[in-house]
N, C-alpha and C positions, 0 to 999 in steps of 0.2 A: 975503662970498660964500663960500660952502662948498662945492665940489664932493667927489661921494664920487671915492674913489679907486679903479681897477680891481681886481680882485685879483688876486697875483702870481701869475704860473703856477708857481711852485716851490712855492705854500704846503704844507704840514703833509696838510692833505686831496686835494689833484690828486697828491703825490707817492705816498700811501700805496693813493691809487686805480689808478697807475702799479703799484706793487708788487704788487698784489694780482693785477692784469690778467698781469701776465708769472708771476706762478707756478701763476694757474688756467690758462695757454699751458703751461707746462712738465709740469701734470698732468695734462693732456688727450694730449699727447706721448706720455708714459710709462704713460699708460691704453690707449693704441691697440698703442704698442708691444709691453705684456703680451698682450693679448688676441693677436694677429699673434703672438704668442709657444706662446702656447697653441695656436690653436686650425690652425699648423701653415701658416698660408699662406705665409708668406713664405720658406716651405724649401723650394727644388726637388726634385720626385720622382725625376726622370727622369735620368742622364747617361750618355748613350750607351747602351752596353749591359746596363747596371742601374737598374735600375725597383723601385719600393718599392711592391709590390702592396698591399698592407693591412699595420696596425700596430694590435696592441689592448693598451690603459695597463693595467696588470697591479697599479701602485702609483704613488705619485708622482714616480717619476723609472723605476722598472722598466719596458717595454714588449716586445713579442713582434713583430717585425718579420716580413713576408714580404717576400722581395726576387727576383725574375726575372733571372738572371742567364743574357744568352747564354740556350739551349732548354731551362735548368732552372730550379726553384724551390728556393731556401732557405730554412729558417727560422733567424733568427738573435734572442737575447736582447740588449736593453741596457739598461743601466744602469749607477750608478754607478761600479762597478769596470771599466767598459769596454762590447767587444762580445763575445759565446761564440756559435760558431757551433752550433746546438743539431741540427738533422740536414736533410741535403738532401730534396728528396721524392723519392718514386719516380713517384708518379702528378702531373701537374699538378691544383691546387686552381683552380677557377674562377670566380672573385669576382661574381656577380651584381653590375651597377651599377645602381643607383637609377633610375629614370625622371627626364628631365629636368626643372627645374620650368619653367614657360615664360617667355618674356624676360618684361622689366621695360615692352616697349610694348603687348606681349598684354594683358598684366594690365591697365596703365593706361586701353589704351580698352576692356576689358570692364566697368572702374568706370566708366566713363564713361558707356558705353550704359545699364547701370543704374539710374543719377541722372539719368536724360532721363525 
């Protein structure tokens, strides 16, 4: 009588499927991470009475900051060698905001009534 034997959960293929699974976890981490890096969410604007009105990337680390401080505006440079305060305004600059895009349940039952 011959029975097969189970296979070992440590073998050769369940461990290397193991490894695989945890460092496609770690690149996915560090893919969200970067992007949350870049594209600026995860930095508070606001504290207290400074407010980061608009910022435009000038090069890959240079940028041109507007900042609200208290009843004025300033503009300040950063980058690598630090921050340079470049000149306060006289006139406030008034940043048109975007139109809101509409929530995620707008959207979902307008595809909805569509596909009926």
């Amino acid at each position: 009588m011959s029975m097969a034997q189970p296979a070992s959960p440590l073998s050769i293929a369940s461990v290397a499927q193991l490894a695989l699974s945890l460092a496609a976890i770690v690149a996915l981490i560090l893919a969200v991470s970067w992007v949350l890096k870049r594209l600026k969410l995860g930095v508070p604007h606001s504290r207290g009475d400074i407010v980061v009105i608009d910022q435009l990337a000038l090069g890959a680390r240079e940028r041109i900051v507007l900042l609200q401080v208290g009843g004025s505006q300033v503009l300040v440079g950063v980058g690598s060698g630090g921050v340079v305060g470049l000149t306060p305004l006289a006139t406030p600059i008034e940043i048109k905001s975007a139109p809101a895009a509409p929530a995620f349940a707008d959207r979902l039952r307008e595809l909805m009534k569509r596909s009926q």
